[in-house]
C-alpha positions as CSV (number, residue, x, y, z in Angstrom):
1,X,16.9,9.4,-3.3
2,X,18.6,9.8,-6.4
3,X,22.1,11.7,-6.8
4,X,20.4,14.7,-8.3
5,X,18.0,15.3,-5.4
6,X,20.7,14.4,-2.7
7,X,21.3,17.7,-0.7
8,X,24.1,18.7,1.6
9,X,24.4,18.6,5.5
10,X,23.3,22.6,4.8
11,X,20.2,21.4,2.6
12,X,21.7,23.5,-0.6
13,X,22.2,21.1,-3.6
14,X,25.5,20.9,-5.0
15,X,26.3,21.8,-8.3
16,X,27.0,19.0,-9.6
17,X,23.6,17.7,-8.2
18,X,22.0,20.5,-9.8
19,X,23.6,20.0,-12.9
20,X,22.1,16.2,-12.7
21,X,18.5,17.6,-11.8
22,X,18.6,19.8,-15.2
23,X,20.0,17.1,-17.1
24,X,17.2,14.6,-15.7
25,X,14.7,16.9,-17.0
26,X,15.8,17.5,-20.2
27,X,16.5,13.7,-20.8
28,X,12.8,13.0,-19.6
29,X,11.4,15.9,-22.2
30,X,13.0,15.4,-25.1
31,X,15.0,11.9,-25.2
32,X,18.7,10.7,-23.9
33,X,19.4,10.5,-28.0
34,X,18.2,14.7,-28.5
35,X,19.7,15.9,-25.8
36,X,22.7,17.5,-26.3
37,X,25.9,18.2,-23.7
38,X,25.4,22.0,-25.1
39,X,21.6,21.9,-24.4
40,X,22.0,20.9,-20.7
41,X,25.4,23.5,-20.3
42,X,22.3,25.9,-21.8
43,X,20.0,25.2,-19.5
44,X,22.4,25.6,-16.7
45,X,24.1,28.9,-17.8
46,X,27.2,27.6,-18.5
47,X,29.7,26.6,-21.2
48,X,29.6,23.2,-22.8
49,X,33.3,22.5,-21.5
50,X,32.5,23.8,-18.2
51,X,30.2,20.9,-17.9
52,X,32.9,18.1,-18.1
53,X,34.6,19.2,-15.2
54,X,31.5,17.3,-13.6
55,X,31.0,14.6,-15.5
56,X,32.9,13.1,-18.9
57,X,30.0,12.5,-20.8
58,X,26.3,12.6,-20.9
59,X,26.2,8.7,-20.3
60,X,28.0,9.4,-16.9
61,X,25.1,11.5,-16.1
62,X,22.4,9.0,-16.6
63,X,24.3,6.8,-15.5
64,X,24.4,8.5,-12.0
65,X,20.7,9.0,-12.5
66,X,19.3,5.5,-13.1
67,X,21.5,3.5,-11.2
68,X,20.7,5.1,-7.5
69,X,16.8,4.9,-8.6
70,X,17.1,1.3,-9.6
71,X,18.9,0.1,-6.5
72,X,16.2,1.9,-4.4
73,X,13.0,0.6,-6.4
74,X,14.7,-3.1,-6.6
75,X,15.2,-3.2,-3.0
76,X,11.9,-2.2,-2.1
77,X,10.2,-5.1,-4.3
78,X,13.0,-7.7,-2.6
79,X,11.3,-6.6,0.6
80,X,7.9,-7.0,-0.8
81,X,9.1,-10.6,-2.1
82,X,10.8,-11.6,1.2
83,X,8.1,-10.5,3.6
84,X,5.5,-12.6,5.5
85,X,2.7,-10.8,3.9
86,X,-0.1,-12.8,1.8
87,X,-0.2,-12.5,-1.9
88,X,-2.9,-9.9,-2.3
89,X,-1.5,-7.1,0.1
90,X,2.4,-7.8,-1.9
91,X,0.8,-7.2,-4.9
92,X,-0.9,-4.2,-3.3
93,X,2.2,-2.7,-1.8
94,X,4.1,-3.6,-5.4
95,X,1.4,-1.1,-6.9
96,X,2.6,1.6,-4.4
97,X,5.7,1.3,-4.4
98,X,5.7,2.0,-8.1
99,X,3.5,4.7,-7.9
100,X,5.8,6.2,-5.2
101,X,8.8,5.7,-7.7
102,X,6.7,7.4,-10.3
103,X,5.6,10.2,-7.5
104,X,9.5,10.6,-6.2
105,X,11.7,10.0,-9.2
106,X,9.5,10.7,-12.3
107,X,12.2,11.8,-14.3
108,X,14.4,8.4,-14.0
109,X,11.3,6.9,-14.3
110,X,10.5,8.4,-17.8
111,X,14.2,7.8,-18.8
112,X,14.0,4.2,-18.5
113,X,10.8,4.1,-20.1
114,X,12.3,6.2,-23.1
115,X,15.3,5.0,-23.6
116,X,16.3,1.7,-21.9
117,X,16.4,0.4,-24.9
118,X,18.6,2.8,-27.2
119,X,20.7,2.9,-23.9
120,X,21.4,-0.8,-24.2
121,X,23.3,-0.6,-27.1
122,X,25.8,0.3,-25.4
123,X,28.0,-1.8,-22.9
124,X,28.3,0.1,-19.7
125,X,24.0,-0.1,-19.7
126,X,24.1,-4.0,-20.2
127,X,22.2,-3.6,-16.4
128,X,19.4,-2.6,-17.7
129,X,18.8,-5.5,-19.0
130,X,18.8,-7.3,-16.0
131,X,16.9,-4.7,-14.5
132,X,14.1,-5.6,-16.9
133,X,14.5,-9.5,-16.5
134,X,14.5,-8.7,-12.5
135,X,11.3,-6.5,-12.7
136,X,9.4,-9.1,-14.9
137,X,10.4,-11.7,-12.2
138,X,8.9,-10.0,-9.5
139,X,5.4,-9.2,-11.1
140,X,5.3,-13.1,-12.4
141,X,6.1,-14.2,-8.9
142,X,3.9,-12.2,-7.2
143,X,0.8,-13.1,-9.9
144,X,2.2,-17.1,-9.2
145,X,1.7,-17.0,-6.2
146,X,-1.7,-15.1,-6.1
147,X,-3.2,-18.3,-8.3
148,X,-0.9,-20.9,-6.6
149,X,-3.1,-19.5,-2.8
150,X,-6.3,-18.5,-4.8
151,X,-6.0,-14.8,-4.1
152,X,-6.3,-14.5,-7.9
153,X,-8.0,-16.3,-10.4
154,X,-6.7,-19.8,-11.9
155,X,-7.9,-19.1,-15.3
156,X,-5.4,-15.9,-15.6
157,X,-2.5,-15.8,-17.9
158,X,0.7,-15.5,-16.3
159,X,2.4,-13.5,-19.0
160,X,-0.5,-11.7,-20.0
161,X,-1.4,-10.5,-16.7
162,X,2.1,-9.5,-16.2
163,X,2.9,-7.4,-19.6
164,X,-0.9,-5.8,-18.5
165,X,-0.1,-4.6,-14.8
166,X,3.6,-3.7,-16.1
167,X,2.2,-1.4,-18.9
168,X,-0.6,-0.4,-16.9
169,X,1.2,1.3,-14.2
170,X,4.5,2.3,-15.8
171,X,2.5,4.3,-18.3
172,X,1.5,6.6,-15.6
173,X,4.8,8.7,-15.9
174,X,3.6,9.9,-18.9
175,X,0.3,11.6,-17.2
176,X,1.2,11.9,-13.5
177,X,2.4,15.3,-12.5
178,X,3.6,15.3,-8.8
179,X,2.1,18.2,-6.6
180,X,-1.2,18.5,-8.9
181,X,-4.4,16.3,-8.8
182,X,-5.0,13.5,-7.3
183,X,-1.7,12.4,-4.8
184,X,0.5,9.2,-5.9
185,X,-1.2,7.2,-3.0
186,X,-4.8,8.2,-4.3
187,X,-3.9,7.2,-7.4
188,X,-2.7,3.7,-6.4
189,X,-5.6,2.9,-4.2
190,X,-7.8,3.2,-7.6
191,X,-5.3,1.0,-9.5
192,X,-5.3,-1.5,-6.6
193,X,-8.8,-1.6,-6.7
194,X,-9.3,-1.9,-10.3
195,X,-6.5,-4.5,-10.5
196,X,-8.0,-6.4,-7.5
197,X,-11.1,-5.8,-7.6
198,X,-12.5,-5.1,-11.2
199,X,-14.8,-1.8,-12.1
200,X,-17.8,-3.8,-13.0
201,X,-20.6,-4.3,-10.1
202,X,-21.7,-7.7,-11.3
């Protein structure tokens, strides 16, 4: 869970993690860059300067957003990586625990999509970065080790493969509304199946 849906013992949000909820939306709508402090303060019925006794900027807020939603995604595909499952069933649960992510935190989701890389022009984000570098390494070790145990086929480009799953899947938070249509899991048994399994019947 991310700091803007953690509630208290009560199950009431705090403000502060309301504040972060309206500031998640507004930087998955319209952009980290065209947000303003003033739009979230807007949004939230309060003054701009009442906003900073929260936070001291609006890079502390995304901060607080993506950092929570990356340690939890991350950790899930280091147990997919680390388990004793075979090639074809982590690439499976990689799909759905991306989907999930895209189900649970679309907002995050969106913002690194959006902006990861106006956000890494500046220092404090230089994790994101590595964030990218980490989630490139666990798609191409996954693929690897499908050809390397002949769960996929030899011929396949690595990379290619890779950028295509990758775009594939993360372009979802774009379309996927959580609550309507088809359920995140739904969703990732077609993608598994398409991935896997092709949509031709030769």
């Amino acid at each position: 869970m991310s700091a803007a849906s953690t509630p208290e013992s009560n199950g009431t949000p705090t403000r502060r993690e309301q504040l972060l909820a309206i500031a998640a939306e507004l930087f998955a709508e319209k952009g980290f860059r065209n947000t303003t402090v003033r739009d979230i303060a807007d949004a939230a019925g309060i003054l701009s300067g009442s906003l900073y006794h929260h936070f001291d900027s609006k890079e502390s807020m995304v901060d607080e957003l993506l950092v929570p939603f990356q340690e939890e995604l991350f950790g899930k595909y280091d147990e997919i990586l680390a388990s004793g499952d075979d090639a074809r069933t982590k690439l499976e649960r990689a799909v759905r625990v991306s989907f999930e992510a895209i189900d649970q935190h679309p907002h995050e989701v969106a913002i690194f999509q959006n902006d990861a890389d106006h956000l890494g022009t500046f220092e404090r984000f230089g994790y994101l970065a590595d964030r990218n570098t980490q989630s490139r390494q666990v798609w191409v070790t996954l693929i690897e080790e499908g050809v390397r145990t002949g769960v996929l086929r030899p011929d396949l480009d690595v990379t290619l493969t890779y950028r295509f799953i990758r775009d594939t899947v993360w372009v979802a938070v774009r379309w996927y509304r959580p609550g309507r249509g088809l359920s995140h899991t739904a969703v990732a048994d077609q993608y598994v199946r398409i991935l896997l399994d092709g949509i031709s019947n030769a």
